[in-house]
C-alpha positions as a Markdown table, in Angstrom:
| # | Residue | x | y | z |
|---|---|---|---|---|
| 1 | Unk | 31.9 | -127.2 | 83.6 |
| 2 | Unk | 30.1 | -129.9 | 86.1 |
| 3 | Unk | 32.1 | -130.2 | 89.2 |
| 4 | Unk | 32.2 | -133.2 | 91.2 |
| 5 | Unk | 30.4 | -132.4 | 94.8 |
| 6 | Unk | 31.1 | -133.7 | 97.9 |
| 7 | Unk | 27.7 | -132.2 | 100.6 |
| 8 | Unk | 28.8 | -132.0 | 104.3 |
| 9 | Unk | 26.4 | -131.8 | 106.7 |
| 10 | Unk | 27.6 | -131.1 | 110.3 |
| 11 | Unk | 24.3 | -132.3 | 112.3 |
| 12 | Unk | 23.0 | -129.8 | 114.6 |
| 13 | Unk | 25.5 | -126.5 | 114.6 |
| 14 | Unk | 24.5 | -123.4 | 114.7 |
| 15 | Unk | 25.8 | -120.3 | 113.1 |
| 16 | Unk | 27.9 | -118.6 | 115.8 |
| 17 | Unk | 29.8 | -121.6 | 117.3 |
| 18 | Unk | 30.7 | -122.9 | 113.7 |
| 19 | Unk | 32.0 | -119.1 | 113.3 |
| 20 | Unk | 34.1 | -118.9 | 116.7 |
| 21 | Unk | 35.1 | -122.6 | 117.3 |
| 22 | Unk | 36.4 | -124.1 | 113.5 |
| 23 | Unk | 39.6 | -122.5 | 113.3 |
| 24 | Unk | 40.5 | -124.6 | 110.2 |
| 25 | Unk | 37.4 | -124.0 | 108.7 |
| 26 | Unk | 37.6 | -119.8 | 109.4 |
| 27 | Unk | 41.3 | -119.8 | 107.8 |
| 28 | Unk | 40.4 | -120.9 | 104.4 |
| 29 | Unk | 37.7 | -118.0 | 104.5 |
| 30 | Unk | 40.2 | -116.0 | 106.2 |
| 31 | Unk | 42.4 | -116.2 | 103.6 |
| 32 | Unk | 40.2 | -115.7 | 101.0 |
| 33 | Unk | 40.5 | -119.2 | 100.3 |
| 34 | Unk | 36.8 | -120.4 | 100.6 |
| 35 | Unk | 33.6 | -118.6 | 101.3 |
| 36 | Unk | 31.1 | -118.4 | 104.3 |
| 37 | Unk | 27.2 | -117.7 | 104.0 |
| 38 | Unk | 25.0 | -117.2 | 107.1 |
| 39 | Unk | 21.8 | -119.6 | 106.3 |
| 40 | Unk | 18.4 | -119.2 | 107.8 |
| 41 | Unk | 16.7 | -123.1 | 108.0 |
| 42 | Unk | 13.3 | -124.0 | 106.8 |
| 43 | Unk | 10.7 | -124.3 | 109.5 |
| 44 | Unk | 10.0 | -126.5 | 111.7 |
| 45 | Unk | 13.8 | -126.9 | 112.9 |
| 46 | Unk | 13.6 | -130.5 | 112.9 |
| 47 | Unk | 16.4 | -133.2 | 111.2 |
| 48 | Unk | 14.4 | -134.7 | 108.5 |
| 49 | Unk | 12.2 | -132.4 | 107.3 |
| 50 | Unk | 15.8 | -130.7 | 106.6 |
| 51 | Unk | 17.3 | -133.0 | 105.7 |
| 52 | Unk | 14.3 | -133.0 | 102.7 |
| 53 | Unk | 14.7 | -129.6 | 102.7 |
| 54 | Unk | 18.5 | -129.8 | 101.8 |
| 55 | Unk | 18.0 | -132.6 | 99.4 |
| 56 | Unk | 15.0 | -131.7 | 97.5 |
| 57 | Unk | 14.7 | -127.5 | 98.1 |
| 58 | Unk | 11.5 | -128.3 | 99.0 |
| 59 | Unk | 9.2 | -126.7 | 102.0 |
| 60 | Unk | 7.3 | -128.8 | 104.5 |
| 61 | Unk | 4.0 | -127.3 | 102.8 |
| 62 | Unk | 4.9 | -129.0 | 99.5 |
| 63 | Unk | 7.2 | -132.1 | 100.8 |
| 64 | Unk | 5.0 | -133.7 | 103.4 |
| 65 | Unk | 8.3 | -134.4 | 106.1 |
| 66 | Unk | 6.9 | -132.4 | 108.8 |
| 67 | Unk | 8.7 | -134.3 | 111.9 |
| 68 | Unk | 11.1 | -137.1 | 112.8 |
| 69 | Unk | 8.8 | -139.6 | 112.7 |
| 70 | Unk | 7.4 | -139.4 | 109.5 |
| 71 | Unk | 9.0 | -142.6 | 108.2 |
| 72 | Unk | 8.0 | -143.0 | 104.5 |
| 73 | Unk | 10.8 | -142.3 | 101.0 |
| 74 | Unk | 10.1 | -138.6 | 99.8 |
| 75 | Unk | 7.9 | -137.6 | 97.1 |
| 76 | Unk | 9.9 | -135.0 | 96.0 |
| 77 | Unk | 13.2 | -135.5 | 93.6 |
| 78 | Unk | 16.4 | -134.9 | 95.2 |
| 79 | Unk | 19.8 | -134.2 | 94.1 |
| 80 | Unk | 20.3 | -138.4 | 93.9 |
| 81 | Unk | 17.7 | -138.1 | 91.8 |
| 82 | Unk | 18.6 | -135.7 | 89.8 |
| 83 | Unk | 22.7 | -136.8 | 89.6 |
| 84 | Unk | 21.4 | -140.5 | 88.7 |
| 85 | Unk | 19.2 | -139.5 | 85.9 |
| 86 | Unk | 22.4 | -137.9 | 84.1 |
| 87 | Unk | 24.3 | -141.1 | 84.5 |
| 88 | Unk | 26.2 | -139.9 | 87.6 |
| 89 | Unk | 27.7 | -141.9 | 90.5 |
| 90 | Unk | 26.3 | -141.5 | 93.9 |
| 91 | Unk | 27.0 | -142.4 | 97.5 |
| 92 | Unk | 25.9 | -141.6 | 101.1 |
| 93 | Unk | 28.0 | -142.2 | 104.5 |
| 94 | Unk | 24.8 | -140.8 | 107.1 |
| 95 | Unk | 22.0 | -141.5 | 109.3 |
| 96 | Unk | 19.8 | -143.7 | 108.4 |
| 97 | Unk | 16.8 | -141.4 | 108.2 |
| 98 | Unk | 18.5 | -140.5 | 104.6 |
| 99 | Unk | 18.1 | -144.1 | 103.6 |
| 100 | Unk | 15.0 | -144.3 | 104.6 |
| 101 | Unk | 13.7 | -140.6 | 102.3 |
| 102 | Unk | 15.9 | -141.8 | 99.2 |
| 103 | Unk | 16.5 | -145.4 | 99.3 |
| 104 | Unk | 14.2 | -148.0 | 101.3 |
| 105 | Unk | 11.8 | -147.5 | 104.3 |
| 106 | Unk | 11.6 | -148.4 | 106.9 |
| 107 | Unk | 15.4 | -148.9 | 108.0 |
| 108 | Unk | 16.7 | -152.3 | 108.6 |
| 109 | Unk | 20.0 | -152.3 | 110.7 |
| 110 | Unk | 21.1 | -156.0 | 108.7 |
| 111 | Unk | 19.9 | -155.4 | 105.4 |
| 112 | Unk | 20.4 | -151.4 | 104.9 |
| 113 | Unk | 23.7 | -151.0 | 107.1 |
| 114 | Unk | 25.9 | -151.1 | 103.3 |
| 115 | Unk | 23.7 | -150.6 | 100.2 |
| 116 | Unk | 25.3 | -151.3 | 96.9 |
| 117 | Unk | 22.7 | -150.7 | 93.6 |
| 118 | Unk | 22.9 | -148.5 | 91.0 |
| 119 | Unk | 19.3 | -148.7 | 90.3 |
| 120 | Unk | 18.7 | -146.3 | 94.0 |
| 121 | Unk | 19.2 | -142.9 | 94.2 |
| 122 | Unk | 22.0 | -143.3 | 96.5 |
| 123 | Unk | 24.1 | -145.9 | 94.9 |
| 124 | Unk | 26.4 | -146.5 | 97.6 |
| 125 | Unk | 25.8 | -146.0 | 100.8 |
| 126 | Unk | 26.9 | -146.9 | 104.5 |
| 127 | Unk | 24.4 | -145.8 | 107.2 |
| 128 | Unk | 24.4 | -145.9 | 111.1 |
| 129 | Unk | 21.3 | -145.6 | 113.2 |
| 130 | Unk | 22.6 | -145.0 | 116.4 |
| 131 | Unk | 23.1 | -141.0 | 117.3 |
| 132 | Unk | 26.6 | -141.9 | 119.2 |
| 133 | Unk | 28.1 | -143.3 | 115.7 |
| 134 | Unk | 31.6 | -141.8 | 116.5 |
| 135 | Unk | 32.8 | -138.8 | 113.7 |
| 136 | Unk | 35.9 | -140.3 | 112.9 |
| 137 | Unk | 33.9 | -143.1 | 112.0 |
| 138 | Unk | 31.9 | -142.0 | 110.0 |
| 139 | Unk | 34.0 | -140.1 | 107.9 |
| 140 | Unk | 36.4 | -143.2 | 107.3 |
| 141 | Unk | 33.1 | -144.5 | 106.0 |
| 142 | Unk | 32.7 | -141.7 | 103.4 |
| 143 | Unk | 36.5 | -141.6 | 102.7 |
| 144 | Unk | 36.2 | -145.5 | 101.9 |
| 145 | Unk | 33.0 | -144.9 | 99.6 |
| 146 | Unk | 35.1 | -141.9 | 98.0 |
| 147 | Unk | 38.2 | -144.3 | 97.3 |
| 148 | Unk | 36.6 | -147.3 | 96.1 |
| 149 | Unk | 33.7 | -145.6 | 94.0 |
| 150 | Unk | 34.4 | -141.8 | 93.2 |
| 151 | Unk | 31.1 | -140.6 | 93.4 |
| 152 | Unk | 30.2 | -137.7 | 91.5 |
| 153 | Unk | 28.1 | -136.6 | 94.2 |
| 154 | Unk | 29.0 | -137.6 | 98.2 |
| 155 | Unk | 26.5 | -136.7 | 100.9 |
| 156 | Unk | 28.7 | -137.0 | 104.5 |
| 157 | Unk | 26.4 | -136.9 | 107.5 |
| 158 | Unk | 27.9 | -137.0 | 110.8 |
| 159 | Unk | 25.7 | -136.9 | 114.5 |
| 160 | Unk | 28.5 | -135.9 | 117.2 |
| 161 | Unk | 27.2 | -132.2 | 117.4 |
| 162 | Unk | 23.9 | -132.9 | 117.5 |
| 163 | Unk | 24.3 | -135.5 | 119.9 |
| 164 | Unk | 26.6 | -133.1 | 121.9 |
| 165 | Unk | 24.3 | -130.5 | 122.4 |
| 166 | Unk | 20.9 | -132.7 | 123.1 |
| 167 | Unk | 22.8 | -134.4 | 126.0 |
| 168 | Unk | 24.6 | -131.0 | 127.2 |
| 169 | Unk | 22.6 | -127.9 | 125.8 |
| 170 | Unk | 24.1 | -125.7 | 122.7 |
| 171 | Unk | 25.4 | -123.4 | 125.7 |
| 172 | Unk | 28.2 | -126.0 | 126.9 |
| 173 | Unk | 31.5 | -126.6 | 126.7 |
| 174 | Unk | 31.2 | -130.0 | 125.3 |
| 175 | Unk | 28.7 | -128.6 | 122.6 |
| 176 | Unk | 31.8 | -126.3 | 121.6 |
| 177 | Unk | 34.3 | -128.8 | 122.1 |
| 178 | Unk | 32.8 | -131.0 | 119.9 |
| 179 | Unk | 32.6 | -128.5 | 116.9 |
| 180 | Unk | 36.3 | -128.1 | 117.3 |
| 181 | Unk | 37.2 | -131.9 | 117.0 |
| 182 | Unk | 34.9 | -132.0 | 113.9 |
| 183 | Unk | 36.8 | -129.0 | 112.7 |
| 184 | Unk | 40.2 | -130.8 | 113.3 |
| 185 | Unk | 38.5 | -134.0 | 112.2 |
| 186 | Unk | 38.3 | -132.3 | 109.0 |
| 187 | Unk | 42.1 | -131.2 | 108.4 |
| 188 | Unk | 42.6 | -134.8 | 108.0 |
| 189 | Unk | 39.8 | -135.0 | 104.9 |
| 190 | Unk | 39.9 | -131.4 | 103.5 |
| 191 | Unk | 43.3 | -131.3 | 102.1 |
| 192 | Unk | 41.9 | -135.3 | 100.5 |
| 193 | Unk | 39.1 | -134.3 | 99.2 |
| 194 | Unk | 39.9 | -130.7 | 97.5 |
| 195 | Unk | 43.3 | -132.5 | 95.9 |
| 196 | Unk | 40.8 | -134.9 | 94.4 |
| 197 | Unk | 39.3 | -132.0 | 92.6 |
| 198 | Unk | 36.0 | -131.7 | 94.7 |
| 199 | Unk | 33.8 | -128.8 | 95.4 |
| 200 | Unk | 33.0 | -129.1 | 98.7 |
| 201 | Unk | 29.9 | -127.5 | 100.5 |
| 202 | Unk | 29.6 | -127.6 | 104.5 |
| 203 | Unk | 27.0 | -126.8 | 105.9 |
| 204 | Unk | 24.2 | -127.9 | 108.7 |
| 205 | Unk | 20.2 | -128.4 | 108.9 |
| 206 | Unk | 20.0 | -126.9 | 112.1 |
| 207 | Unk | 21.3 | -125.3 | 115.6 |
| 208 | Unk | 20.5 | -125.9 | 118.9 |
| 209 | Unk | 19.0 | -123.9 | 121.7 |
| 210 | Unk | 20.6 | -123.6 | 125.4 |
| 211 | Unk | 18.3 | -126.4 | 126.3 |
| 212 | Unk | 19.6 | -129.0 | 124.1 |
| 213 | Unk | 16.7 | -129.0 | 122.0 |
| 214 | Unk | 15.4 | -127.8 | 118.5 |
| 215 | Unk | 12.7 | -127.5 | 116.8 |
| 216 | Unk | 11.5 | -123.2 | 117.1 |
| 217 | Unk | 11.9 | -120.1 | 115.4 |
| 218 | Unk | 14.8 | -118.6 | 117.1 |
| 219 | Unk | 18.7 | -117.7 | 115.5 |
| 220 | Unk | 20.0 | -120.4 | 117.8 |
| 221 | Unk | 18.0 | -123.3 | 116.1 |
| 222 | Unk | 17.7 | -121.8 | 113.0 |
| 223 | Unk | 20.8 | -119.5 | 111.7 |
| 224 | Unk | 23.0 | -122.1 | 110.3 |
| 225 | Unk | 26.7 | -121.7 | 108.7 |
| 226 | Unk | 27.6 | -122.6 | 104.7 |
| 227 | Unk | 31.4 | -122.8 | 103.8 |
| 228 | Unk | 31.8 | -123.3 | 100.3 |
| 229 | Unk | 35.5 | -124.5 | 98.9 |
| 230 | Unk | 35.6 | -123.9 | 95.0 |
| 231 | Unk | 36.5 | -121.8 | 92.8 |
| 232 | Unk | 33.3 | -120.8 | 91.6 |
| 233 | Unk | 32.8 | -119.1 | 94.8 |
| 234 | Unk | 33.8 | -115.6 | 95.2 |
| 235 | Unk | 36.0 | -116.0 | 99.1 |
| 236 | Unk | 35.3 | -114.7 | 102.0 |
| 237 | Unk | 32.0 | -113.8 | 104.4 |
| 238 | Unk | 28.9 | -113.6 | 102.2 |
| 239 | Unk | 25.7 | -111.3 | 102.6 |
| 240 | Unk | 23.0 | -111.6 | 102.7 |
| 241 | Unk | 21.6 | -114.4 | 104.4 |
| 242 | Unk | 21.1 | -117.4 | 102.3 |
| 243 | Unk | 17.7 | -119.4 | 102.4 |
| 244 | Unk | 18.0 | -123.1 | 103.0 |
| 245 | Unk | 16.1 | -124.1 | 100.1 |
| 246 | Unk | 19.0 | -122.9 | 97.8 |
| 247 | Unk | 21.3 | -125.3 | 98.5 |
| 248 | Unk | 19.8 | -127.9 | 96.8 |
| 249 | Unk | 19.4 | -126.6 | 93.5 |
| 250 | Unk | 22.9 | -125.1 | 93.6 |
| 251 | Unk | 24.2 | -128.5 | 94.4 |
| 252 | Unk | 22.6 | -129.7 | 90.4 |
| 253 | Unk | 24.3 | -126.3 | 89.0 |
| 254 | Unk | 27.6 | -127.4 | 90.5 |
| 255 | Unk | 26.9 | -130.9 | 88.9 |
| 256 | Unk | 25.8 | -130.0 | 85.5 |
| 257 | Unk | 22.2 | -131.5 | 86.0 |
| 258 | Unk | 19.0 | -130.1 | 86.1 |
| 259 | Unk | 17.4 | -128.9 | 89.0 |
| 260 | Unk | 14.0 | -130.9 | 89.8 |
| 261 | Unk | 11.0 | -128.9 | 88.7 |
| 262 | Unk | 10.2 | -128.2 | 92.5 |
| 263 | Unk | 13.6 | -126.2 | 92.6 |
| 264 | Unk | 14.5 | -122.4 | 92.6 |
| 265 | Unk | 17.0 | -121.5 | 90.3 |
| 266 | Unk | 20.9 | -121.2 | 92.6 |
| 267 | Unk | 21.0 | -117.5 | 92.2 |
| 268 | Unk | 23.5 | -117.0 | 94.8 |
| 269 | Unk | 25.4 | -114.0 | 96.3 |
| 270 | Unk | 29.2 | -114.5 | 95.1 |
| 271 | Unk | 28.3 | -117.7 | 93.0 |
| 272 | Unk | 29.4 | -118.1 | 90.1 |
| 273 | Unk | 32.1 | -115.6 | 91.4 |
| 274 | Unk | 32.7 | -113.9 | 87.5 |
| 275 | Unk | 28.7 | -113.2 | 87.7 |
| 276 | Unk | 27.6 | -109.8 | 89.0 |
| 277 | Unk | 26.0 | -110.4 | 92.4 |
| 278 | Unk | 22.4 | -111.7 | 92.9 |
| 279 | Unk | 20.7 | -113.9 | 95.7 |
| 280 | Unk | 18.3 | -116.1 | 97.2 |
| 281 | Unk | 18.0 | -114.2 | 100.5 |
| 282 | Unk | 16.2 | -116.0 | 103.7 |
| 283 | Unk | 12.7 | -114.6 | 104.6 |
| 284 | Unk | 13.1 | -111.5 | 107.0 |
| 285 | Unk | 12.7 | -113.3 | 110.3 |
| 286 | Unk | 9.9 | -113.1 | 112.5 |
């Protein structure tokens, strides 16, 4: 049965601080209520060849987004694709980068701020360009988008963590403290959201090193978490880890649409939970 999907992507957290400082997050795995994979990012660490990466399950080799400043729309077809073609309704509250892959390129702060066309991949979209966009912002934006046009599909982006750790190192306090106001951010739009009947999928392109960068080959920029809240998911702590490129085509199976033809099939540890187990597991790290 297609699910409704809301995508969460928490901008720049790593593995181990989503694991020690989300308390409300860890209790729904805790209680066997939702499920948490350990997920190794695509190479190079950067945001929008991941962002790609999410979207499309595509590798740099094959995509083209090797670095931030590649500013052109993707060649590949992403989930927006994908969701559209089927008739479904789309909608984005993110970074602008995500406008600029999907929508239009290059960004214009006037005319791209709120995009409203059915004829785009992302439908309905409100996008900020400025890295200190405030989280609870941000997610009022999606929660609006949610309200007024129940999207099938709902891609919420927010920057704080990232932001956090660039100016302070993924070391610091404020790096941590930050993860646990998005976790408590997210009480306020969990209990929403799953009433609503969404699966909901949270989950990060990449970490961030002591020196408030990213960008390598190390667990600290590239071990990322997954928390998965659906019944399709068999609950608690998954094994093993889960490559990046999965995500994407899992987000289709949970939609009823097709993966693109540049997509691996979602065979997932604990998904669908009455399957017996199989995987995608992440390359053996080097």
């Amino acid at each position: 049965m297609a699910e409704r999907v809301i995508l969460v992507i928490l901008d720049g957290l790593r593995f181990d601080v989503a694991q020690t400082s989300m308390g409300y997050l860890a209790h729904w795995v805790e209680t066997a209520q939702a499920s948490l994979y350990r997920v190794q990012a695509e190479l190079p660490t950067l945001s929008r060849p991941l962002y790609e990466v999410l979207l499309t399950g595509t590798p740099v080799s094959m995509n083209g987004i090797g670095a931030n400043d590649v500013v052109r729309l993707s060649h590949q077809r992403s989930v927006f694709h994908q969701a559209t073609a089927q008739g479904l309704t789309t909608a984005a509250a993110a970074y602008s980068w995500f406008s600029e892959l999907y929508n239009r390129a290059p960004f214009d702060p006037i005319s791209d701020r709120d995009q409203h066309d059915v004829t785009l991949p992302i439908q309905h979209g409100r996008f900020y360009w400025a890295d200190s966009y405030p989280d609870s912002h941000l997610l009022a934006d999606a929660e609006i988008l949610r309200q007024q046009h129940t999207p099938d599909f709902l891609l919420v982006h927010p920057m704080g963590i990232d932001h956090a750790g660039h100016c302070y190192g993924g070391n610091s306090a404020e790096y941590r403290n930050c993860a646990i106001a998005m976790d408590s951010l997210l009480s306020h739009y969990l209990p929403r959201w799953r009433g609503a009947g969404y699966t909901i999928l949270i989950t990060a392109d990449h970490g961030m090193n002591a020196d408030g960068m990213h960008g390598g080959n190390l667990p600290d920029v590239r071990e990322v978490p997954l928390f998965c809240f659906g019944p399709q998911f068999e609950p608690g702590i998954q094994q093993p880890a889960l490559a990046q490129r999965a995500i994407a085509p899992l987000i289709c199976d949970l939609l009823g649409v097709p993966p693109a033809a540049a997509m691996s099939p979602p065979l997932i540890s604990g998904y669908p939970s009455q399957a017996s187990p199989s995987h995608i597991a992440a390359p053996a790290p080097t």
